[in-house]
C-alpha positions in Angstrom: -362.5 -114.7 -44.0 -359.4 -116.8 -44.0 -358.1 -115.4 -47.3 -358.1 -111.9 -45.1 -356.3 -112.9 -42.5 -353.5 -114.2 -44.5 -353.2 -110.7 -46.2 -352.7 -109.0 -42.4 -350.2 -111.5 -41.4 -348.5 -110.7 -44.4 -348.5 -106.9 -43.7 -347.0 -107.0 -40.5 -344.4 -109.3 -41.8 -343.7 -106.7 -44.0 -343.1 -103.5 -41.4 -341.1 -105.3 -39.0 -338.8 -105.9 -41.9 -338.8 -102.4 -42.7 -338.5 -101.0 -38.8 -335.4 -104.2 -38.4 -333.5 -102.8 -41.3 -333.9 -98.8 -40.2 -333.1 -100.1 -36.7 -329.5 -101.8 -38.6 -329.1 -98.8 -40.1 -329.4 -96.2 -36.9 -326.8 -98.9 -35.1 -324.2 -98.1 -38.5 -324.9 -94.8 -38.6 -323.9 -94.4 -34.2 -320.8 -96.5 -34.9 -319.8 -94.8 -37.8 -320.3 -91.6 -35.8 -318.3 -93.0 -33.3 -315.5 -94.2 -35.0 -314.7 -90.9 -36.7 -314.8 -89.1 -33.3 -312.5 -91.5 -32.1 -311.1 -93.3 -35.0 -308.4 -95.7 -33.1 -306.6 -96.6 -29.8 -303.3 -96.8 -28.9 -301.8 -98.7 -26.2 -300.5 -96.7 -22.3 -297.3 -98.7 -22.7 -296.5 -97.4 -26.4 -296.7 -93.8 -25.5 -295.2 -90.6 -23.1 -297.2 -89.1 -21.3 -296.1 -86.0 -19.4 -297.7 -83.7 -16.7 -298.0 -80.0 -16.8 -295.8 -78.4 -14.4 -295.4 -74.5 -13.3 -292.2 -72.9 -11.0 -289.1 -71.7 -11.8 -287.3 -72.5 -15.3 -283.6 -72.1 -16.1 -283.2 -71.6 -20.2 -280.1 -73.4 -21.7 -278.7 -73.5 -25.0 -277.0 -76.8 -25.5 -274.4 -77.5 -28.0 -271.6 -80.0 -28.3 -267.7 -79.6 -29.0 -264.2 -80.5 -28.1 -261.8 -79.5 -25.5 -258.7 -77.6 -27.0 -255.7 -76.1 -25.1 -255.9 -72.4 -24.2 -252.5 -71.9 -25.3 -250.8 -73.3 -28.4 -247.6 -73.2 -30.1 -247.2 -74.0 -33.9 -243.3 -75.3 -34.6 -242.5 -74.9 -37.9 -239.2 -75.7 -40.2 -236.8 -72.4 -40.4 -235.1 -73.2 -43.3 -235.3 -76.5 -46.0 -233.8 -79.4 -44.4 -234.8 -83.4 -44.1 -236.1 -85.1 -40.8 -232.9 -87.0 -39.1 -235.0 -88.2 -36.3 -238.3 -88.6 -34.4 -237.6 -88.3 -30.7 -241.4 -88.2 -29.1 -244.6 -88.7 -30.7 -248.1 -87.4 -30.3 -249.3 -87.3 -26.9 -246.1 -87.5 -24.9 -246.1 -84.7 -22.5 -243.1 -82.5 -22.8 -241.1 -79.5 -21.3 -240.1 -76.1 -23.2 -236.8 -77.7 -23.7 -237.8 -81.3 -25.0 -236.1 -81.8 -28.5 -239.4 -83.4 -30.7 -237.6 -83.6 -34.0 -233.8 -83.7 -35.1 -233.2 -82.4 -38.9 -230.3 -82.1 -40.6 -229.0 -79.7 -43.6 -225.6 -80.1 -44.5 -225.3 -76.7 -46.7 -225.8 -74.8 -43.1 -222.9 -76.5 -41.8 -220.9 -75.4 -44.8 -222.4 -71.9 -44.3 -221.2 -71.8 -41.0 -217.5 -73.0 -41.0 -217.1 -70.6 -44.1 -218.7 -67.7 -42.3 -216.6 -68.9 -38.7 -213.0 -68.4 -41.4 -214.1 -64.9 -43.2 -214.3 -64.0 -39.2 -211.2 -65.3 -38.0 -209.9 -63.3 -40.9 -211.1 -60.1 -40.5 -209.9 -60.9 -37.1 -206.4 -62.1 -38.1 -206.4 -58.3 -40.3 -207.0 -56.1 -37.7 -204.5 -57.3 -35.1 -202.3 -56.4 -38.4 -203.5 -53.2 -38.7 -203.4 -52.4 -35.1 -199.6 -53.1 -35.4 -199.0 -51.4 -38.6 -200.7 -48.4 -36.9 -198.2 -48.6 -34.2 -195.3 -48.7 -36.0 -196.7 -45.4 -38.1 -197.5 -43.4 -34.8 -193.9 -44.3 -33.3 -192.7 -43.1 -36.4 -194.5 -39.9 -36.4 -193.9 -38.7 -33.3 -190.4 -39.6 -33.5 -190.6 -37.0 -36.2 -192.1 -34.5 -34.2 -189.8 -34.6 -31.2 -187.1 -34.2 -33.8 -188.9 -31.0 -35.3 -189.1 -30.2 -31.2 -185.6 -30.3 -30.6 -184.1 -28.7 -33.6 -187.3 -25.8 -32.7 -185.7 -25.6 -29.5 -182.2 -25.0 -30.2 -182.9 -22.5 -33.0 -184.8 -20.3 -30.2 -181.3 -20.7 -27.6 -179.5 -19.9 -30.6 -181.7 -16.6 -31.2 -182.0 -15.4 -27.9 -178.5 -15.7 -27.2 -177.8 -13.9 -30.7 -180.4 -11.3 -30.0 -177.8 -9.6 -27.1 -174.7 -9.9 -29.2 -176.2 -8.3 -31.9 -176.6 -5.7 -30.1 -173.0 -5.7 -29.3 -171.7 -6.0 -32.7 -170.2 -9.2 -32.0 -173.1 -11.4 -34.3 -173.7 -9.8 -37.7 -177.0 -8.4 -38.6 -176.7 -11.4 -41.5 -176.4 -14.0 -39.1 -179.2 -12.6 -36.9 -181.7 -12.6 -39.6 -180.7 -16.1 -40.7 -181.3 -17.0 -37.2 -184.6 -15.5 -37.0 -185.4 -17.2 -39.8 -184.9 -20.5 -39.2 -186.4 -20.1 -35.4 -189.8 -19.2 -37.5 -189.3 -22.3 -40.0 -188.8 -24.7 -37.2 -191.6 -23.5 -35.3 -193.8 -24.1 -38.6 -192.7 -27.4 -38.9 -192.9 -28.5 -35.3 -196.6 -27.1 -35.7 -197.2 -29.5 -38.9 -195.6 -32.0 -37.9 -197.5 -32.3 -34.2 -201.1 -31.9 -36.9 -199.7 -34.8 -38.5 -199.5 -36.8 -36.0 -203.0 -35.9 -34.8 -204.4 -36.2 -38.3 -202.6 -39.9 -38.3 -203.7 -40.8 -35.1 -207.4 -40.0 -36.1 -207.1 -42.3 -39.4 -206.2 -45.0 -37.1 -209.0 -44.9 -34.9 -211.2 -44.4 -38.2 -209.3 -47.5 -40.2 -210.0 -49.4 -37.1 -213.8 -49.0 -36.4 -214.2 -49.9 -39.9 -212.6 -52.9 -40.0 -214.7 -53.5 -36.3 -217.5 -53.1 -38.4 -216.9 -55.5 -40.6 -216.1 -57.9 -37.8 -219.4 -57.3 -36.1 -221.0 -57.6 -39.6 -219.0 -61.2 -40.2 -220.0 -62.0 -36.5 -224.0 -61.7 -37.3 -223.4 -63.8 -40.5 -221.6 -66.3 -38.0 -224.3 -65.7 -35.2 -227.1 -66.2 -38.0 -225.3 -69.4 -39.4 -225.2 -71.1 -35.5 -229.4 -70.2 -35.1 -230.1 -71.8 -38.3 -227.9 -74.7 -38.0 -229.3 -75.1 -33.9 -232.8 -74.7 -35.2 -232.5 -77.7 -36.6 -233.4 -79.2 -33.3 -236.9 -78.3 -33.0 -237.6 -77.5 -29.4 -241.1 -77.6 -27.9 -240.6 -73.9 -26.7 -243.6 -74.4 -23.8 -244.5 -77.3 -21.2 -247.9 -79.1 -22.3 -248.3 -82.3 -24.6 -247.2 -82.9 -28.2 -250.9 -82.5 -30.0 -249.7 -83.0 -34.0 -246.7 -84.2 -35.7 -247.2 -84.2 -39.3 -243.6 -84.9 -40.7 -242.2 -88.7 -41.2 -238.5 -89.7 -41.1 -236.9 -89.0 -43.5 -239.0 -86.2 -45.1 -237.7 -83.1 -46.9 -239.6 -80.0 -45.3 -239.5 -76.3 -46.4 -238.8 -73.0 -44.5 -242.4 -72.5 -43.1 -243.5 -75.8 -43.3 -245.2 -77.4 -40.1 -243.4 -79.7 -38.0 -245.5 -79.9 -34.5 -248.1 -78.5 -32.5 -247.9 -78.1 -28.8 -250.6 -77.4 -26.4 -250.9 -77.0 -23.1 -252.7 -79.3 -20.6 -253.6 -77.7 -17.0 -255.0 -74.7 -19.1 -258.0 -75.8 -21.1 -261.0 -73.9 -23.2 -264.3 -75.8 -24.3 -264.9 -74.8 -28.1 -269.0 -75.4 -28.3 -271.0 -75.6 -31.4 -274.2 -74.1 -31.1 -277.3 -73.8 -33.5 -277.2 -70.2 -34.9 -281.2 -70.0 -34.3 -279.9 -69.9 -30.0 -276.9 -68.1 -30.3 -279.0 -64.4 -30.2 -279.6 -65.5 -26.5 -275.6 -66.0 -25.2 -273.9 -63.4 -23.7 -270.1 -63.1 -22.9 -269.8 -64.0 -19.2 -273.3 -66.2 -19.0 -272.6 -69.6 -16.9 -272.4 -72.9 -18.0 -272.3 -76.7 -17.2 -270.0 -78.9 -19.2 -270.1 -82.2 -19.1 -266.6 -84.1 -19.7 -267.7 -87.6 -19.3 -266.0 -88.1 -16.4 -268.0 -85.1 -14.4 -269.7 -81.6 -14.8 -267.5 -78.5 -15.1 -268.5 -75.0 -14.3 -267.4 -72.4 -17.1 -267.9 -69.3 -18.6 -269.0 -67.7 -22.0 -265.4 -66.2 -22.9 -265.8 -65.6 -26.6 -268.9 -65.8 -29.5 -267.6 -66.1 -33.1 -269.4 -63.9 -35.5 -269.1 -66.1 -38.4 -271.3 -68.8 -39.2 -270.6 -72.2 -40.4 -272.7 -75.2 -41.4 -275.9 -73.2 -39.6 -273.9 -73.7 -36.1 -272.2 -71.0 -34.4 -268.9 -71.6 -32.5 -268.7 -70.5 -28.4 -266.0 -71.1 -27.0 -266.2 -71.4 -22.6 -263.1 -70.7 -20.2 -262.9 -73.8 -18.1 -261.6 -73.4 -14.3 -257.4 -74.7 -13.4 -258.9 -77.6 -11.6 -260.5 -80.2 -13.9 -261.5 -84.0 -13.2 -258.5 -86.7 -13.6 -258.0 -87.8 -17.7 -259.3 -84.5 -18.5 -257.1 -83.9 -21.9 -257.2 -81.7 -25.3 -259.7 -82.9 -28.0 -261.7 -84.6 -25.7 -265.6 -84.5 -26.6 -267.9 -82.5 -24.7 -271.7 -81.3 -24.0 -272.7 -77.7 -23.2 -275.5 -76.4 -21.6 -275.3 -72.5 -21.4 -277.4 -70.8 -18.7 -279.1 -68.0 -20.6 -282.1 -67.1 -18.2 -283.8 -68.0 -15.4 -287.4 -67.8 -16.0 -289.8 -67.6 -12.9 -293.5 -69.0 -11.8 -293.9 -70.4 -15.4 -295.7 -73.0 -16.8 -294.0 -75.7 -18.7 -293.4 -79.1 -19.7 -290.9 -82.0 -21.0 -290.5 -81.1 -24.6 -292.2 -83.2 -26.9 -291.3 -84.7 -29.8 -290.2 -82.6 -33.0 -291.5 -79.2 -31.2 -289.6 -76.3 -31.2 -289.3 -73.2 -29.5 -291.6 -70.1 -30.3 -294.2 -72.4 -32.5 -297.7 -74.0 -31.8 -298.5 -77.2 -32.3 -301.4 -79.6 -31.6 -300.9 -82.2 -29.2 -303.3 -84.7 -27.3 -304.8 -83.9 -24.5 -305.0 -86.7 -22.1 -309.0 -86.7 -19.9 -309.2 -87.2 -16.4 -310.3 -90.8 -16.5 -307.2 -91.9 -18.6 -309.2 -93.4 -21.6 -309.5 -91.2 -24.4 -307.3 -87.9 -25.6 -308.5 -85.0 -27.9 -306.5 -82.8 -29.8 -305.4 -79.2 -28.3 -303.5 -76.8 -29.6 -300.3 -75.5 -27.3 -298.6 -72.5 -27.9 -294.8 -73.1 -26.8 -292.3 -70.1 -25.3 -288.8 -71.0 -24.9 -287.2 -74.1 -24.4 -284.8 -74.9 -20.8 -283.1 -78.5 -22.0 -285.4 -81.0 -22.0 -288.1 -78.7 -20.9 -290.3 -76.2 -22.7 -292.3 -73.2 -21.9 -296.3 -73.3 -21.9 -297.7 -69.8 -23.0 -301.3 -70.5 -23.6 -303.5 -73.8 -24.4 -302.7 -76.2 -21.2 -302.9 -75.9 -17.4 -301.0 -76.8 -14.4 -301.8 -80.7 -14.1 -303.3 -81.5 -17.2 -301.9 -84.2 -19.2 -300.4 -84.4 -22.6 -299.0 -87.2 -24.6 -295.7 -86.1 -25.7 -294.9 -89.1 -27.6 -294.4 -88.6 -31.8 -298.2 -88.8 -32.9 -297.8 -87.0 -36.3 -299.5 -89.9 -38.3 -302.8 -89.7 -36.3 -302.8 -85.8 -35.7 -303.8 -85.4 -38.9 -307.1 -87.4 -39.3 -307.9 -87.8 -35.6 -309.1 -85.0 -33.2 -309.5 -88.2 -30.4 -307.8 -91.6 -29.7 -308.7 -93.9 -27.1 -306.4 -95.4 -24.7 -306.1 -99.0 -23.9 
């Protein structure tokens, strides 16, 4: 009887063994269940969360840039010549009649004092002419009142001849020689008077072409004195002296750059923006610029059509009144009002989401321990904000901090 016994005891030993270890093992297998629906934990203070709001939405574009004059004047050498002087440097604010570099070319001085004698020359010839021409017109009409008076006495002596031929007292010889030379004198009054016409005509003629050359000698002159008072390069327009890429003493060609003005109180606001947002901007649209030193209303006054480095360049007509210190090339942010979106639902945009997409993103439960994975389809983005079309709901809560690393293995984290 004893030797049973032992063999009992020894059973049961044996099946509470065997119910201990399957008990271990349902324990492993809940935890491991548990642990792959929620895998790890992150901390409330190392993540964003954000709630999900609905209303009104205003869609920017945003993009960045510089401030650049709205006018600008490029100054540039007129002929080859070396840099005398510096008078103002970049930045100094200056007047259409501020003198910003001094050159000097000595062959234009030449130039000029030979071109200033050739015209004192042609000048010096023409008084000359005019007096040769006088003395030939006094001479020809001296001439032809000669002819005149010698016309005139031959017709006394005919007329008085014609009434004593009749008489026989003047032979019919003398009367015909009379005659005669009445009609030669009148022929030679006649030339002579066309002479002095035709003379006085080559005058006028003689003289208008040696004006001409004058007034020819006078450009080379008048040309000679721009080139040589070019050589004080004027600013041409009140603003600020933006560029001055010559040094003293340089040698610059006809062409070449010498400054760049711009003007001050009238500024535009040239904006990069990302070429996948441009589509939305309109000519005319309103936007916020913000100088630094205060935001500036402006307008959407031009859109480049050419693409460069994936950005697109706008450029924004600023308003006369701007804050104090407001200058050229200063750097700027844009945001462009492109709609106004209204009764939509929306969020704070989370990181590394872009417009248009869907992306899963953790979805925070109502007792603030645990968030599961959703997927949210995203509309269009209002600066920091973003459109909801589908997947949340007004007040729900969504961690918007970067989670990439435990999206992707992790459908639900719990929250410490």
């Amino acid at each position: 009887m004893d030797i049973a016994k032992t063999k009992v005891v020894k059973q049961l030993s044996l099946w509470h063994k065997l119910i201990l270890l399957l008990a271990i093992i349902l324990i492993a297998g809940v935890i491991y269940q548990r642990s792959s629906q929620v895998g790890v934990s992150v901390a409330r203070s190392n993540i964003i969360v954000a709630n999900v709001r609905q209303g009104a939405l205003a869609v920017t574009v945003t993009g960045y840039g510089e401030l650049k004059s709205a006018q600008q004047q490029l100054l540039t050498a007129k002929t080859p010549a070396t840099v005398q002087a510096i008078l103002l440097k970049p930045g100094a604010i200056v007047t259409s009649d501020s003198v910003i570099v001094q050159l000097a070319n000595p062959t234009l001085e030449q130039q000029l004092e030979s071109a200033q004698q050739e015209l004192n020359k042609l000048n010096a010839n023409l008084r000359q002419l005019r007096l040769n021409n006088t003395r030939e017109l006094l001479n020809e009409r001296s001439h032809v009142a000669q002819s005149h008076a010698a016309y005139e006495n031959a017709k006394l002596q005919l007329k008085a001849e014609t009434s004593l031929v009749e008489q026989g007292i003047v032979s019919t010889l003398n009367y015909q020689r009379s005659v005669l030379d009445e009609q030669q004198l009148s022929q030679q009054l006649a030339i002579a008077k066309q002479r002095a016409e035709q003379l006085k005509a080559v005058h006028i003629e003689s003289e208008k072409i040696q004006l001409e050359q004058i007034k020819q000698q006078q450009g080379l002159v008048g040309m000679a004195q721009t080139q040589l008072a070019n050589l004080s390069v004027v600013a041409g327009m009140n603003g600020v002296l933006q560029r001055l890429p010559v040094e003293l003493g340089q040698s610059v060609n006809a062409g070449q750059e010498i400054a760049l003005i711009g003007s001050v109180d009238s500024l535009i606001a040239i904006i990069q923006v990302p070429q996948n947002q441009v589509d939305d901007i309109r000519l005319g649209q309103l936007a916020e610029v913000d100088t630094r030193r205060g935001i500036v209303t402006a307008k959407v006054a031009r859109i480049s059509p050419v693409v460069i480095n994936n950005t697109v360049e706008v450029e924004l007509s600023l308003p006369k009144e701007l804050p104090e210190n407001v200058r050229p090339q200063l750097t700027v942010d844009a945001n462009i009002n492109v709609a106004q979106l209204k009764n939509v639902t929306y969020i704070e945009r989370p990181a590394n989401v872009k417009p248009h997409t869907e992306t899963a993103l953790y979805q925070v439960n109502a007792q603030q321990q645990s968030a599961r994975l959703v997927n949210i389809k995203f509309g269009r983005e209002a600066g920091r904000f973003i459109e909801i079309l589908n997947g949340a709901k007004l007040e729900q809560q969504l961690i918007i901090s970067d989670l990439t690393n435990l999206t992707r293995s992790n459908s639900e984290i719990l929250i410490n």
